[in-house]
Every structure is written in structure tokens, then in C-alpha cells.
N, C-alpha and C positions, 0 to 999 in steps of 0.2 A: 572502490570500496562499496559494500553492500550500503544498504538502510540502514540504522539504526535509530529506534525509537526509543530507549535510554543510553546514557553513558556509562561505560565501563565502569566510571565512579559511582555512581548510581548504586550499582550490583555489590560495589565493596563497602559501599555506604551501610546498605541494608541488612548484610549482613556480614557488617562489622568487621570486615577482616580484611586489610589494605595490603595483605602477602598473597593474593591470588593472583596467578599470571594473565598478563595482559592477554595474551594471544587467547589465551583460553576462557576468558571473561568475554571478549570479543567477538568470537565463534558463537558464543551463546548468547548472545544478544542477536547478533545479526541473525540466527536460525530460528528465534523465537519473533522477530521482528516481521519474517518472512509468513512465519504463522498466521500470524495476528494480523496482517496486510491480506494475508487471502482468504482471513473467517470475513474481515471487508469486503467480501464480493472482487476479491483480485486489485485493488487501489489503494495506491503508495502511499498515502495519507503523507508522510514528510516531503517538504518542500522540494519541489523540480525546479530549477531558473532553466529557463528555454530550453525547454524538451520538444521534438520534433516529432509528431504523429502524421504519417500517412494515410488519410483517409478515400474511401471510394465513395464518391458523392454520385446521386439521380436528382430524379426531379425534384425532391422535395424543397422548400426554401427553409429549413433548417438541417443540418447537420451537427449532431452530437459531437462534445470532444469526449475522448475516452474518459482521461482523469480529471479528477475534480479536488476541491473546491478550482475553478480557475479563478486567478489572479488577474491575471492579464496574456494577454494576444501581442505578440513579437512580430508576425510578419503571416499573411496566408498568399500561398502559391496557388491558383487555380487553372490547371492543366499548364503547371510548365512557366506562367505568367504572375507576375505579383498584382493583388488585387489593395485596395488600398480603404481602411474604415471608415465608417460613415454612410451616408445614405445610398452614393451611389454603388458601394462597395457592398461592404459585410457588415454587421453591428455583432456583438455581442449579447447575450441574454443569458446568462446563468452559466449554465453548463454548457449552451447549445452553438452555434455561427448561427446569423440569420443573413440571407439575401432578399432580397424582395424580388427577381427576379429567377428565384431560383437556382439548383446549381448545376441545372445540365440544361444543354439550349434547345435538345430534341426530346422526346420520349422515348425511357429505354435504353439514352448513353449512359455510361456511368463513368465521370469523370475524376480524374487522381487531384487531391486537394491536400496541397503539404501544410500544414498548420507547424509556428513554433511558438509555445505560449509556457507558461508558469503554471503550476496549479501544487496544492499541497500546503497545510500545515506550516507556516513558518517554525523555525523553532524556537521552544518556551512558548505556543501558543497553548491558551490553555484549551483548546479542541484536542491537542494530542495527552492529555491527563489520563483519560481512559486506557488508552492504545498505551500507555508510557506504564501504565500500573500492570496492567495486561501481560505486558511483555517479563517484568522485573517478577510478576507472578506466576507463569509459567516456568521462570527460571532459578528459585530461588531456593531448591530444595538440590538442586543436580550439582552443583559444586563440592560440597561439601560430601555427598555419595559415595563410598565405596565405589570405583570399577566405574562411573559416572553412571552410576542409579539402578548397576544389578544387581537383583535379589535374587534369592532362592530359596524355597519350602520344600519340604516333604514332610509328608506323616504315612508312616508306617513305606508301602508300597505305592502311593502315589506321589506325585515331586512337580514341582512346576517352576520354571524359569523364567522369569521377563525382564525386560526393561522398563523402570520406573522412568526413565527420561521421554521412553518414548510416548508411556501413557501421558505423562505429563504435559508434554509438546503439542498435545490436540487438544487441551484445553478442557472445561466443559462444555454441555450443548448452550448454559446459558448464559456463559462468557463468550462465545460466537453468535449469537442472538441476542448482545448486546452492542460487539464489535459491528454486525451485522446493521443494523436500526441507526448506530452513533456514525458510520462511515461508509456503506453501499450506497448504491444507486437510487436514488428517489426516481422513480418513472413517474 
């Protein structure tokens, strides 16, 4: 099953009408969830329980996890071998592993570092309120649509055909420039 950042009830809640099919309340959540996760700079914002990242570690004594918030740290592999947290191991810091002795032993190796950890939004947290309005807003006009959100004009000899769903589905610039601030990457 995809993401989803509201419930299906959510979308019949809102707009009041508890005879829309599931399947197709569904679709439009999880498409518009997809949205809304990649004006996030590409991050699931909903909760992962031990998700596995592959990463290529060098010298540096930290190593980023990809997604965030993280939760917690389930197990890290470092080439093949489990390494174990705490000082002499790995510590955590925010988003990042730390080593103190680094994660390559030469200069120049770059070594495979299987990480499985948690990270994302529980759900009902209220960090996903934005992403949760976000989503029920993108979506709350294409139900109810003719043909699911085509229109069409003309006057006289000019005519123009689009889809309302698809304009809709990108949101605005400053509904993604807030997704963007509320759930990207802090460098």
C-alpha cells in the first residue's frame, strides 16, 4: 500500500458525502500524498518502522540518513559486519550516524553501511497537520468533477481543453514553499 497522509474518511468527511468509492477516494489520496512528499524535497514524512538504507560511507565521521525525522536506529552493518552503539561504535545525532573513528579505514575507500532505523511522522502527529491539509486540498475539488476535472472552453474559433485535476495536483508555488520549509532537508 502507497502513503497516505489522510484517511479516506477524511475526504468523505470534508466533503460530506459517505457514497464515494473507496477505491477511488483511495487513488486520490495516495497520488496527492505522493505530491506533497516530493514538494518535501522527496521525504515520506509518514512513519517508517525499520526501513533499510544502503549507504556508501568515506572518510568522513559522519554519515547522513536519507530520511528524517529519525526515531531510532535498529541495527548498522558496516561492510558486511554489525557494529554496535555507543562510543566505541556509532552514536546518533539528529539526522546524521556519527563515528569517532570514521567510516573508511584508508583514504579514498568508500565503504557499504546497511542502516535499519525508523524515521517519519507517527501517525495523529501533529507535524503531519500541514502535509494532512495539504493533501485533502489538492484533492477536494476532483471528486465531484465531471470526467474527473475536464473542462473545456471556446469562444468563437479558439477552444482550449485541460485537466483541472492535473493543474490542481501541483499545487501552488507557495503551498510547496511551505511543504518545502515544514518537511525538507535542513543542511
Amino acid at each position: 500500500m502507497a502513503d497516505q497522509l489522510a484517511a479516506p474518511a477524511d475526504l468523505k468527511n470534508l466533503l460530506d458525502d459517505q457514497d464515494l468509492p473507496d477505491a477511488q477516494v483511495t487513488l486520490l489520496i495516495e497520488c496527492a500524498t505522493a505530491v506533497v512528499q516530493a514538494a518535501a524535497g522527496g521525504q515520506r514524512i509518514v512513519e517508517v518502522v525499520d526501513d533499510t538504507a544502503v549507504l556508501t560511507a568515506g572518510p568522513s565521521q559522519w554519515l547522513p540518513l536519507p530520511q528524517f525525522p529519525v526515531q531510532a536506529v535498529t541495527s548498522v552493518d558496516y561492510n558486511g559486519s554489525p557494529i554496535a552503539a555507543g562510543a566505541a561504535g556509532y552514536r546518533l545525532h539528529g539526522t546524521r550516524l556519527y563515528r569517532r573513528c570514521g567510516w573508511s579505514d584508508r583514504p579514498g575507500d568508500l565503504i557499504p553501511v546497511t542502516v535499519v532505523y525508523t524515521h517519519g511522522y507517527p501517525d495523529g502527529a501533529q507535524e503531519l497537520q500541514l502535509a494532512r491539509s495539504a493533501v485533502l486540498g489538492l484533492i477536494r475539488e476532483i471528486p465531484g468533477s465531471p470526467g474527473g476535472g475536464i473542462k473545456s472552453e471556446s469562444v468563437d474559433d479558439w477552444s482550449a481543453t485541460y485537466a483541472a485535476m492535473s493543474a490542481q495536483m501541483d499545487g501552488t508555488p507557495a503551498l510547496r514553499a511551505a511543504l518545502r520549509r515544514q518537511y525538507g532537508r535542513r543542511r
